[in-house]
C-alpha positions in Angstrom: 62.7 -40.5 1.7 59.7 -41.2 -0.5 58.3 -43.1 2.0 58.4 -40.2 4.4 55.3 -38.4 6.0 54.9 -36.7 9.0 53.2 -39.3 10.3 55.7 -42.0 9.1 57.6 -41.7 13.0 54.4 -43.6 14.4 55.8 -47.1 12.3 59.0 -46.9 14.8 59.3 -47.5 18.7 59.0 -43.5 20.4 60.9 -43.3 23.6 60.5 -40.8 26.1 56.6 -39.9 24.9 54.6 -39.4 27.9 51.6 -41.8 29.1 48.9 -39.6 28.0 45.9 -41.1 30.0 43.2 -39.3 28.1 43.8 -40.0 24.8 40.6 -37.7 22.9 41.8 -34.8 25.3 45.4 -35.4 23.2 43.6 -36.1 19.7 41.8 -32.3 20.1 44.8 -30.9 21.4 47.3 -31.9 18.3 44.2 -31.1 15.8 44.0 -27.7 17.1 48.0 -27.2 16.5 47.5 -28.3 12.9 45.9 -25.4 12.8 47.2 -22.6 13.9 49.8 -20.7 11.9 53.5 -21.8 12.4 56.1 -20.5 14.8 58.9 -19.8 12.3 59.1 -19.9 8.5 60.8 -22.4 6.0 63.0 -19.4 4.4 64.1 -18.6 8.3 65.3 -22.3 8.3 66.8 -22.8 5.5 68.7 -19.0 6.4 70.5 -20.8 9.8 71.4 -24.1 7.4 73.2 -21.5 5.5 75.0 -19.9 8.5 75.9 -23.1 9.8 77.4 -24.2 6.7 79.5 -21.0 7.8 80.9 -22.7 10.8 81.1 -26.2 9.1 83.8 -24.7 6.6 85.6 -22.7 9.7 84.1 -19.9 8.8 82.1 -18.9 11.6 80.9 -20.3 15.2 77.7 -21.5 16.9 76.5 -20.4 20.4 73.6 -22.0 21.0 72.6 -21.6 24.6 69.1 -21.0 26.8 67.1 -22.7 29.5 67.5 -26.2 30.3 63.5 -26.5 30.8 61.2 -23.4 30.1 58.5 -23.1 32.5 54.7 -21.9 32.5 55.6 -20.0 36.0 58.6 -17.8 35.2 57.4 -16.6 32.3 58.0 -12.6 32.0 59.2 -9.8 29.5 62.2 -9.7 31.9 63.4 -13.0 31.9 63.8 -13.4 27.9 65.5 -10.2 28.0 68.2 -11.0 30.7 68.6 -14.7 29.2 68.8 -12.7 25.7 71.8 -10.1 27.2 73.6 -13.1 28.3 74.2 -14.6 24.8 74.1 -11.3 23.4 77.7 -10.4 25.3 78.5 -14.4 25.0 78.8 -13.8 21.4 80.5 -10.2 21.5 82.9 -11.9 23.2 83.5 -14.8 21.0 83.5 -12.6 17.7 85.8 -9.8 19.5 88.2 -12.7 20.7 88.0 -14.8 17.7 87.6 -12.5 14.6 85.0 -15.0 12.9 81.3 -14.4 13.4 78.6 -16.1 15.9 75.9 -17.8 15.0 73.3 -16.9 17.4 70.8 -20.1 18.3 68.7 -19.8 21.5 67.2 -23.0 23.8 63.9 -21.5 23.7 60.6 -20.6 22.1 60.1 -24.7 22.8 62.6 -25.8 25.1 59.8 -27.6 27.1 60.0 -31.0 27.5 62.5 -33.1 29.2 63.6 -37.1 29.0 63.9 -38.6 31.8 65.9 -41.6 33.0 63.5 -43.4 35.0 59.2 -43.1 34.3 59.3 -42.2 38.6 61.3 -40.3 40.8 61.7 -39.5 44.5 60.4 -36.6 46.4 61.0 -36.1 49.6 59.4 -40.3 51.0 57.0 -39.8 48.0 57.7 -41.9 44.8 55.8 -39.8 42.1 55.9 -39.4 38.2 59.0 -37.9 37.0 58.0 -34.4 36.2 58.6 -34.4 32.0 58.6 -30.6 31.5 55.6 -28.0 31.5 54.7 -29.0 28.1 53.5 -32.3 29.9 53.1 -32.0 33.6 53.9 -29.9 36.5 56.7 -30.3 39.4 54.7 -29.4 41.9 54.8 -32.9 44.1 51.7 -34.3 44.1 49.9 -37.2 42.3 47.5 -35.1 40.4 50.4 -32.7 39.0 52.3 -35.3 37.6 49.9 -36.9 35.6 49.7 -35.6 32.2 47.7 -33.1 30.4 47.4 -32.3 26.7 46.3 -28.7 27.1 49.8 -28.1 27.9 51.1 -29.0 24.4 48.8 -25.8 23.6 49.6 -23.7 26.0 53.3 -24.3 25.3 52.1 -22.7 21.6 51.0 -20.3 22.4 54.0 -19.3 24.9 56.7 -19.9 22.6 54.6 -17.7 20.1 54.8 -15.0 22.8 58.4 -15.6 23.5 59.5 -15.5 19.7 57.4 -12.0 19.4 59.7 -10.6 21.2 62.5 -11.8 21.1 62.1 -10.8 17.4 61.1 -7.4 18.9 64.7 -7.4 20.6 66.7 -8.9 17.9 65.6 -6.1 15.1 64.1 -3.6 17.3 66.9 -1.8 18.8 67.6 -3.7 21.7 71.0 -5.5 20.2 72.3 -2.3 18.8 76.4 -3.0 18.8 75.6 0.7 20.7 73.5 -0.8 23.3 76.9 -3.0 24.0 77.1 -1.7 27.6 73.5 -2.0 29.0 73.7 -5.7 28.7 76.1 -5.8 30.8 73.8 -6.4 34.1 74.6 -5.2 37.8 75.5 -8.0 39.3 77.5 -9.2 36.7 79.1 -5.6 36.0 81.4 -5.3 39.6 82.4 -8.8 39.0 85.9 -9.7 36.8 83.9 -11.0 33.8 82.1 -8.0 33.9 84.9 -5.7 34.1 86.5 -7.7 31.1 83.3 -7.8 28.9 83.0 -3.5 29.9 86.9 -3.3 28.4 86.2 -4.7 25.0 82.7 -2.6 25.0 84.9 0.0 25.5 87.0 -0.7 22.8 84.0 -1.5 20.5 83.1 1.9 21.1 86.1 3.6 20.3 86.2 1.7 17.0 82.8 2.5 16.2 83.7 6.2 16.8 87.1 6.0 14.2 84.8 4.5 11.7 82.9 7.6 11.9 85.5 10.2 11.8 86.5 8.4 8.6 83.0 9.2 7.0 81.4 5.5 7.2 77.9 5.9 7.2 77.4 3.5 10.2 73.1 4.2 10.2 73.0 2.8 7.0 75.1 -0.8 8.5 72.5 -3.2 9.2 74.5 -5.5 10.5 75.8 -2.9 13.4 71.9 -2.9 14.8 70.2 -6.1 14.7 71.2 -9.8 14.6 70.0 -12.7 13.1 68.9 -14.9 16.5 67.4 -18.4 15.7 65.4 -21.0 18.4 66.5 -24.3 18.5 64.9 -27.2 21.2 65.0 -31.2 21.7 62.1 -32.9 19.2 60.8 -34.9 22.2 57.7 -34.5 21.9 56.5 -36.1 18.9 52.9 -35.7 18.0 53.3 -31.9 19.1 56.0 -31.8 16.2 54.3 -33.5 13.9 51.1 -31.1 14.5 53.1 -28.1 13.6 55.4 -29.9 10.5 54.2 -27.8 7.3 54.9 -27.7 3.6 56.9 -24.8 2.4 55.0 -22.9 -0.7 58.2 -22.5 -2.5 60.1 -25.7 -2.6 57.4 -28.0 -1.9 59.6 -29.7 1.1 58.3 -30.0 4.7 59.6 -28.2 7.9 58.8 -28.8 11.6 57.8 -24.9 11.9 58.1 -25.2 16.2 61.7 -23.6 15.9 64.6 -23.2 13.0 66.8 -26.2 14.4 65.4 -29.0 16.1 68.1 -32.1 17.7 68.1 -35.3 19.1 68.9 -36.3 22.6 71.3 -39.0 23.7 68.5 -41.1 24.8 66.2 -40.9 21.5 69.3 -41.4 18.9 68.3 -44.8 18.1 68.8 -45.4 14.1 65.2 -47.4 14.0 63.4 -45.0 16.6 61.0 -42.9 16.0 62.8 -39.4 16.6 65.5 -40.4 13.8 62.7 -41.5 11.7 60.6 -37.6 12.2 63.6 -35.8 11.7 65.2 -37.4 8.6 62.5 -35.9 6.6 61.9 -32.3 7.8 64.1 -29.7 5.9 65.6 -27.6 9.0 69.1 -27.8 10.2 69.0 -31.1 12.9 71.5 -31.4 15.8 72.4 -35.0 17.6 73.6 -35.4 20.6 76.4 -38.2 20.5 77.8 -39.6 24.4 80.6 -41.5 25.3 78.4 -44.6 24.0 78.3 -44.1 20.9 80.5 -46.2 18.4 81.9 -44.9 15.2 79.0 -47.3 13.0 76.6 -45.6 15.1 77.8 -41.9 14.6 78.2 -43.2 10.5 74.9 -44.1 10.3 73.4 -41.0 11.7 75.2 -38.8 9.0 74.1 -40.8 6.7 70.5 -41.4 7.9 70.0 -37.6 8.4 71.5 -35.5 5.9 71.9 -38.2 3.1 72.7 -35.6 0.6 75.6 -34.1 2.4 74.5 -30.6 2.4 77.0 -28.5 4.6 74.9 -26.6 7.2 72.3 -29.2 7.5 73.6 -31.3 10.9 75.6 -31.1 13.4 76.5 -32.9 16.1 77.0 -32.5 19.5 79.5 -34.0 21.5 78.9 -34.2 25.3 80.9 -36.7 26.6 81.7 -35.6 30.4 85.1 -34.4 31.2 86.4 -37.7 32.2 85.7 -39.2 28.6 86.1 -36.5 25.5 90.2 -37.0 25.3 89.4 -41.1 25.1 86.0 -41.4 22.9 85.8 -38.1 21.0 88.9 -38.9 18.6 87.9 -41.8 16.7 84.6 -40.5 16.1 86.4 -37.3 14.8 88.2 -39.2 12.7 85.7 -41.7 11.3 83.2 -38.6 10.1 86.4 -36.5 8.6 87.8 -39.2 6.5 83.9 -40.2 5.5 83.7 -36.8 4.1 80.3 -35.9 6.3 80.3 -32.1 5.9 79.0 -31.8 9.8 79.1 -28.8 12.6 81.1 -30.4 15.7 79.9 -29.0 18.7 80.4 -28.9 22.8 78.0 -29.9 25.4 79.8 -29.6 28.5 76.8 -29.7 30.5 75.2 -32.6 30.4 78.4 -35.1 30.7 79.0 -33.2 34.0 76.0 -33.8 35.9 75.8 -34.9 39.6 74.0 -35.4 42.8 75.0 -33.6 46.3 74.1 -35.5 49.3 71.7 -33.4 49.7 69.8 -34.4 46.3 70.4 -31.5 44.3 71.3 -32.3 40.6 74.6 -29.8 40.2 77.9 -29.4 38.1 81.0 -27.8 38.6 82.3 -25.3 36.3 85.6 -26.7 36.5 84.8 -29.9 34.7 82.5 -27.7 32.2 85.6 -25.8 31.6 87.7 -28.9 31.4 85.8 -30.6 29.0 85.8 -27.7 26.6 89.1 -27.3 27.0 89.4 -31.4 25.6 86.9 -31.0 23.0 89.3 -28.3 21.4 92.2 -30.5 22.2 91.5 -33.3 20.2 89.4 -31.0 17.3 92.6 -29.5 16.9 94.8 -33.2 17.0 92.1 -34.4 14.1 92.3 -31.5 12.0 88.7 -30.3 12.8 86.8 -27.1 13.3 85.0 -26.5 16.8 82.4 -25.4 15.6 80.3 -24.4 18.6 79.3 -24.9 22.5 75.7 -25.8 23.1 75.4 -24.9 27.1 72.3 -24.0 29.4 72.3 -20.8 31.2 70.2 -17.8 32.6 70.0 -14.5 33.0 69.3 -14.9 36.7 72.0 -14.6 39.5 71.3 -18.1 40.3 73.8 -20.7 42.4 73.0 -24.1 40.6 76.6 -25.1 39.2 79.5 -25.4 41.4 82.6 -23.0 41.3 83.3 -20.4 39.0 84.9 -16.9 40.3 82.1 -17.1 42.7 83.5 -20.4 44.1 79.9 -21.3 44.3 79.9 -24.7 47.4 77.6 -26.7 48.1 76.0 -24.9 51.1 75.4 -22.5 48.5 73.4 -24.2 46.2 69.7 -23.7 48.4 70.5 -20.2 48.0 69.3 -19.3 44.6 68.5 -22.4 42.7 65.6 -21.9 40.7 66.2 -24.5 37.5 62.8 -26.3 36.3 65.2 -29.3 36.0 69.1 -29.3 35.6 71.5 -26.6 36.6 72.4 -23.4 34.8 75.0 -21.7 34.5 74.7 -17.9 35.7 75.6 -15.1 34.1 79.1 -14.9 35.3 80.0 -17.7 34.5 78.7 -18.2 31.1 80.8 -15.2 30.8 83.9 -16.5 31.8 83.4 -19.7 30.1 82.8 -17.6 26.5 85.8 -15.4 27.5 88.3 -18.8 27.8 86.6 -20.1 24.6 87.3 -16.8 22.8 91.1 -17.7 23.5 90.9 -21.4 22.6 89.7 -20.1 19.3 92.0 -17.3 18.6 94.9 -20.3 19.7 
């Protein structure tokens, strides 16, 4: 650790960075982010460590949910609000089924940048770049969009600075006022079943709000009852954009990556000598790690240790996305192994990402089914090992889109070209991310 810098990643191999062809365009481009004032603050960080340390002891539970990949093109006041209701009644749900709070951690404000499997990719008879997120290229499929372009990594600034505005604007502005309960419930969702189940516990809410005045509690003066504490959270892919926006806090003297409160590693950049493990190990925010059906119990050991060395409850957690076929077999010993080693971490879901697959007709789907199924094994064998569930980490929207198979809907195939709209993997919809936090709600409350 005393070896640490924000620089020190640059000593260790760096998967997944793009090939940036114009290499004093990406020199001005990180410069200028040096610069400009950060996105969140050091206090704000160390605030969701805190909360998390909440769910590590059982105490509480972490949602964290948003885009897969954020895009420059559908960027409105509209769309941060609707993907904003959805985890709003995602968490009523959870803390009205449960009883134990929800610790409220968005995919966005920096969700923009994607690993890839493979450096090209097939469009159509075209064989082009693999489109790497808008904080890199664009998906439009041409040879001239793909290639790479640092003014991206600023404009992705200065969007996530527009998106945390107001979502801060939301968050303590009114907007998630326990009375505003029914209007995020939206119209299409509303005539559906999950809708009608979400308006009954508004409902009740309502009604207890309403005893709790005619008992005389002075409900205006309950903070807590009109505005919530909602953090951002994204994949560090994107090194030199991280390291441009790393800071030291004032107070403690420590450094923070100030792009967003909780920053994680993928499945692909978990290497113990890489260059994301490296970055990471020496910021101060709460970290998340990806760990797939690869990963062996030395492996998972030597990521506690590596990234929160101190043991500090709060300070990782890791996420577990396995793919329904896998999470009763290689979840267990991993379980186990961190328990008895005393690692205070988070155990989370991803049942996304294990679940992906192909149509014939080249659409990248997943059925909610399998989503649901692994869920209901990650709580299965939490529960066999004597651990807390801490959390579900899942990507959704606000829009009524058709990108994952199933749900209520029964969403087939032939129904996927109606409304899918995803910058990169499918999402679920609003419905369904409502269903799937009313089943969780009763896995909990089991």
């Amino acid at each position: 650790m005393s070896q640490w810098t924000p620089s020190s990643w640059r000593d260790h191999p760096a998967d997944q960075q793009p090939d940036w062809p114009d290499h004093a365009a990406l020199d001005r481009a990180l410069k200028q982010l040096a610069t400009v004032p950060p996105l969140v603050f050091a206090g704000e960080a160390r605030q969701l460590t805190g909360a998390l340390a909440e769910v590590q002891a059982g105490r509480a539970f972490l949602l964290q949910a948003g885009d897969c990949a954020e895009s420059f093109e559908n960027f409105s006041a509209d769309a941060i609000r609707d993907k904003l209701k959805v985890v709003l009644q995602m968490a009523v749900v959870l803390t009205y089924g449960s009883g134990v709070p929800t610790v409220k951690v968005g995919r966005i404000a920096g969700q923009f940048a994607k690993p890839r499997s493979s450096p090209t990719e097939m469009v159509g008879d075209l064989e082009l770049p693999s489109f790497r997120g808008h904080m890199v290229n664009d998906d439009a499929p041409t040879l001239a969009a793909r290639i790479p372009d640092p003014d991206r990594l600023v404009a992705a600034y200065h969007q996530a600075a527009s998106t945390l505005n107001l979502l801060r604007a939301f968050t303590k502005g009114g907007f998630a006022d326990l009375s505003q309960v029914h209007v995020w419930n939206q119209e299409f969702v509303a005539t559906s079943d999950e809708g009608r189940r979400y308006e009954a516990i508004a409902a009740e809410i309502d009604r207890a709000m309403r005893f709790m005045r005619a008992c005389g509690i002075d409900l205006a003066r309950e903070a807590n009852l009109h505005q919530v504490d909602f953090f951002t959270s994204h994949e560090a892919l994107l090194l030199g954009y991280e390291e441009a926006l790393t800071r030291r806090d004032s107070l403690t003297g420590d450094w923070y990556d100030c792009s967003a409160h909780m920053l994680w590693i993928g499945e692909r950049t978990r290497a113990l000598d890489g260059a994301h493990v490296e970055f990471l190990s020496g910021v101060g925010n709460p970290l998340g790690c990806k760990i797939g059906p690869t990963a062996s119990v030395d492996e998972v050991l030597a990521l506690c240790e590596r990234l929160n060395p101190e043991r500090v409850p709060g300070r990782l957690t890791l996420i577990s996305r396995m793919g329904v076929g896998k999470v009763r077999e290689a979840l267990p010993p991993l379980l186990a192994a961190v328990r008895d080693a005393g690692h205070p971490v988070v155990w989370a879901c991803d049942p996304m990402h294990g679940n992906t697959t192909t149509t014939a007709g080249g659409r990248k789907t997943r059925h909610f089914d399998h989503v649901i199924d692994e869920v209901r094994g990650f709580f299965a064998t939490c529960h066999a090992e004597g651990v807390w569930p801490g959390g579900l980490h899942i990507e959704l929207t606000g829009d009524d889109v058709t990108e994952c198979l199933g749900g209520a809907e029964e969403i087939l195939e032939d129904h996927l070209d109606a409304r899918y709209t995803t910058a990169c993997d499918p999402r679920l919809n609003a419905r369904q991310s409502l269903d799937l936090a009313f089943l969780v709600a009763e896995l909990l409350r089991a």
